[in-house]
C-alpha positions in Angstrom: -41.4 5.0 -92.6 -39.3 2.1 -91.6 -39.0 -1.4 -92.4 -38.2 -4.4 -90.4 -36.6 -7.7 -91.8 -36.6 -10.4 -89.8 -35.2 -13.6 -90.1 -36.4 -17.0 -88.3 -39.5 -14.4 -87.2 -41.9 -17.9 -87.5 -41.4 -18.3 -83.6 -39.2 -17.7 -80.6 -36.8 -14.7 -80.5 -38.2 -13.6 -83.7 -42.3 -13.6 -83.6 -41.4 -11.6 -79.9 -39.5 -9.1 -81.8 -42.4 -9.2 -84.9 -44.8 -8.6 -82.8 -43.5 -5.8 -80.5 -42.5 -3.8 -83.6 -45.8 -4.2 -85.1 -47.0 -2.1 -81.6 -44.2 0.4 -82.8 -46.1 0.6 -86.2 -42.8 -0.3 -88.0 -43.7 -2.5 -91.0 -42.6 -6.0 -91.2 -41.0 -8.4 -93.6 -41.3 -11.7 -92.0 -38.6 -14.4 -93.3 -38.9 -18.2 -92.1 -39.8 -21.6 -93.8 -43.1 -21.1 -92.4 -45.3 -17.9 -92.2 -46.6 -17.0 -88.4 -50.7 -16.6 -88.7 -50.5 -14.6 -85.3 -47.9 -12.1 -86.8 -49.5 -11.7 -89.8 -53.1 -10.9 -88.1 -51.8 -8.5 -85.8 -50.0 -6.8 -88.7 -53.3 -6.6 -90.1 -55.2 -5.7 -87.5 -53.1 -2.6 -86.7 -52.8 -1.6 -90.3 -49.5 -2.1 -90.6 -47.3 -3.0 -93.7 -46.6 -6.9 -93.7 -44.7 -9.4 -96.3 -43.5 -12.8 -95.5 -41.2 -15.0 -97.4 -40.3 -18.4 -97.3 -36.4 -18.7 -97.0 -34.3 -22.0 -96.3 -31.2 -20.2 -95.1 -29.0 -22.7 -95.4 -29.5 -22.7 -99.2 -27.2 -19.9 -100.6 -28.4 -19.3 -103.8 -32.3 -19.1 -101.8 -31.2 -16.3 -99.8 -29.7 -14.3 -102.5 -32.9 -14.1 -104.3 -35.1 -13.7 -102.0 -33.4 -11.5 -100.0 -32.6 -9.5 -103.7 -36.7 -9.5 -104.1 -36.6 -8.1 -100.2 -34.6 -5.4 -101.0 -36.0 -4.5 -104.5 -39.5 -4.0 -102.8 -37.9 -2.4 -100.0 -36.0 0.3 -101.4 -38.5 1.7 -104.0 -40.4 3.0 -101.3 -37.3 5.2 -99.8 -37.6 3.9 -96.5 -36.3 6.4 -93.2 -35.2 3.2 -92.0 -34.2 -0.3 -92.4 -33.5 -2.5 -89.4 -32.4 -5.9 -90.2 -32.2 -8.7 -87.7 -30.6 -11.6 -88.2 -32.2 -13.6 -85.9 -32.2 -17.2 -87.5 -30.4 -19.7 -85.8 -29.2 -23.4 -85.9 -28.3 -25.2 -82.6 -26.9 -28.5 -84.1 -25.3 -30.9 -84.8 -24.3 -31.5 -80.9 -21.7 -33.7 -81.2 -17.9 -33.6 -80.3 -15.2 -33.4 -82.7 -14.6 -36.3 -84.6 -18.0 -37.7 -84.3 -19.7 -35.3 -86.1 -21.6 -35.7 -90.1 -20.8 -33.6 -92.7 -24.0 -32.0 -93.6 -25.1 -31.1 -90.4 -21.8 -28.9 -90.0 -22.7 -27.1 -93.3 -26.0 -25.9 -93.2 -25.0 -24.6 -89.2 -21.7 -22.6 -90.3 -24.8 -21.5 -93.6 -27.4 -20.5 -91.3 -25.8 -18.9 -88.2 -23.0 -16.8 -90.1 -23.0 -17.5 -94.0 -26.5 -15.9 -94.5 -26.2 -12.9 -92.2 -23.1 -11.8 -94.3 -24.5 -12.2 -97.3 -27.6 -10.7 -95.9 -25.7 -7.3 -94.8 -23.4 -7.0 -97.8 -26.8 -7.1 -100.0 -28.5 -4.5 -97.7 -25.5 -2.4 -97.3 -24.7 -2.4 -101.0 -28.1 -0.9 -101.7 -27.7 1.6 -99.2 -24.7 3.2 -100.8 -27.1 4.0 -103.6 -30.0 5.7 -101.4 -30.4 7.8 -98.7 -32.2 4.5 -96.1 -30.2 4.0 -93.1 -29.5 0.3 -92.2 -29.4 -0.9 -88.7 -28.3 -4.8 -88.6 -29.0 -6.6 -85.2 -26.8 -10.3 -85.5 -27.9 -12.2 -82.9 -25.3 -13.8 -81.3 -24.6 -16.2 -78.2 -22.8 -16.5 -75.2 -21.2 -19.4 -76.9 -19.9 -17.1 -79.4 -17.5 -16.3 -76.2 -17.0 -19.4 -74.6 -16.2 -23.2 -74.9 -18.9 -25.4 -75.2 -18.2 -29.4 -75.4 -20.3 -30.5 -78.2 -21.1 -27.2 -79.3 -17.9 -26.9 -81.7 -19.5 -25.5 -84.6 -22.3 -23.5 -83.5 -20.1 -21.8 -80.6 -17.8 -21.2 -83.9 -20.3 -19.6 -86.0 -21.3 -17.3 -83.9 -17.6 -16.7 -83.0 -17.2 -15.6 -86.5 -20.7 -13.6 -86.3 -19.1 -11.6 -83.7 -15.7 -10.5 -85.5 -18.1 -10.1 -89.1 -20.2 -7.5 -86.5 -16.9 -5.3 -85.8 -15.3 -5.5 -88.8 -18.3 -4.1 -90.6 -19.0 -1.5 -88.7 -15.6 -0.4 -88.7 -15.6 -0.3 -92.4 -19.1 1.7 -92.4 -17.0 4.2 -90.0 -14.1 4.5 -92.5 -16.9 5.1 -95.5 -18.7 7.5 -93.3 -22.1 6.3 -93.6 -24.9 5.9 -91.6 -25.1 2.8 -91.3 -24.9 0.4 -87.9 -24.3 -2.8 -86.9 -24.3 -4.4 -83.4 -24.0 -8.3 -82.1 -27.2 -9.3 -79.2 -26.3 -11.9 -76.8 -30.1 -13.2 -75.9 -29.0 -15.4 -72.9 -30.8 -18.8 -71.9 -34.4 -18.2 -73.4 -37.7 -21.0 -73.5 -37.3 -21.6 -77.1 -37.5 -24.6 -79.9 -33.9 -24.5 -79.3 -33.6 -25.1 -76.2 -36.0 -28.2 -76.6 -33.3 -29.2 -79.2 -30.5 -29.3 -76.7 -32.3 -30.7 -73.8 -33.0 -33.6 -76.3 -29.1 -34.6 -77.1 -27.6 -36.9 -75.5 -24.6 -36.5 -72.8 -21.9 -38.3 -74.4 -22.0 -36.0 -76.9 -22.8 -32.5 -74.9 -21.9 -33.0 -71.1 -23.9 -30.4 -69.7 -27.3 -31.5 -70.9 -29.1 -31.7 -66.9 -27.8 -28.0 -66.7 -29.7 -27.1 -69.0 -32.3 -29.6 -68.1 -32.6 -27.9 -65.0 -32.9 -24.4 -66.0 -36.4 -26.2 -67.4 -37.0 -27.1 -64.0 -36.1 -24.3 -62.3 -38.0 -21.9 -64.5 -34.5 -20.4 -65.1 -35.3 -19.7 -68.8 -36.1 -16.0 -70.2 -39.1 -15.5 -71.9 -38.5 -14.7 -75.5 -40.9 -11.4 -75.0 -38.5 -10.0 -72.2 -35.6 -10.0 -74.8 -37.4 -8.7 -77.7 -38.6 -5.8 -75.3 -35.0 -5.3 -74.0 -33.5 -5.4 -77.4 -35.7 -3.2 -79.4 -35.8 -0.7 -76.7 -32.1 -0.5 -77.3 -32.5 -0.2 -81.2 -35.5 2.4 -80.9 -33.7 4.5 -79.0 -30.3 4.7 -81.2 -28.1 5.1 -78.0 -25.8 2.0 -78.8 -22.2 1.9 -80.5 -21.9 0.0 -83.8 -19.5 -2.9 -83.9 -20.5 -3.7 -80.1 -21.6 -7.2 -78.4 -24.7 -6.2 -75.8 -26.0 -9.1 -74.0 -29.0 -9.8 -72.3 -27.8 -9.1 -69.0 -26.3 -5.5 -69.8 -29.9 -4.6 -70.9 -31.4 -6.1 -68.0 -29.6 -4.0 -65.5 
């Protein structure tokens, strides 16, 4: 049997990947502030294993116990399995350098790198101790890799993502396990988060009517086009651990 956890799986990037794994008859473990009704019918309706939790990432002490309960209920059933993606992501604050509030800077540098590490170093902990295989998919960001005006922290975060990606995986190499971990790059999809960006305002991010315009244009990728590309990639176990994919290498 195996297990998916996935975080920020209410909508977006993650209900697309919920839902396509559900047609894989891989049993989920939804994780978002709010449940998805869809996922969880569909779960039921193919008979499949399903368990969501409400998590604030952005609240450490939240995501160690829940994510401790995750993995308690998890492992007791000896798994094949475990794929965990860290899907969950914060766009703001959008603001440049020396304009920007405290708080926001937190929970984003919390959500987007904080939790996946201490998400992984839970999950791989446990492993040690069984025979599961853990798979952990961060989703990244092509501003992981690139300068962003007004994207400061975020493009940081996910900056860091990327090194915590290939620094694990060398260390799972070293203790000759298993275990993988890769970084996704999902592109420009029609998500919430987009939404978010389109709403800032230009002095503070100065390429809002691009991405205005790949509204327009119908430039966007749907969120079910990813999730197909990147769990076909998982499924079929042909990728290196520690590697950045992006959208477009999946695409080809």
């Amino acid at each position: 049997m195996k297990y998916a956890i996935i975080t920020g799986a209410s909508r977006g990037l993650g209900e697309a990947i919920a839902k396509r794994l559900i047609h894989e008859q891989i049993s989920i473990v939804s994780v978002s502030r709010t449940e998805n009704e869809e996922i969880k019918s569909l779960a039921i309706k193919h008979g499949i294993d399903y368990k969501h939790l409400s998590c604030n990432l952005s609240l450490e002490q939240e995501v160690q116990e829940v994510f401790m309960e995750i993995a308690h209920c998890i492992f007791q059933k000896d798994p094949k399995e475990i794929l965990l993606f860290n899907n969950a992501g914060v766009i703001d604050p959008i603001q440049k350098v020396g304009n920007l509030d405290q708080t926001p800077i937190i929970g984003n540098i919390q959500v987007n790198l904080i939790a996946p590490i201490l998400i992984t170093n839970l999950f791989f902990n446990k492993a040690q101790l069984t025979n599961t295989k853990v798979t952990v998919i961060n989703v990244s960001s092509g501003a992981a890799v690139r300068s962003i005006e007004g994207w400061s922290v975020y493009c940081s975060a996910k900056a860091g993502l990327n090194m915590f990606t290939q620094t694990a995986a060398l260390e799972q190499v070293g203790l000759k396990t298993t275990n993988k971990i890769i970084a996704f790059s999902p592109g420009v999809m029609d998500t919430n988060m987009q939404e978010t960006i389109r709403s800032s305002h230009e002095e503070a991010f100065k390429d809002l009517e691009q991405f205005k315009e790949y509204k327009e244009k119908n430039l966007l990728l749907k969120a079910d086009v990813v999730a197909d590309a990147l769990v076909d990639l998982v499924l079929r176990g042909e990728f290196e651990s520690g590697k950045l994919y992006t959208i477009k290498d999946l695409l080809k």
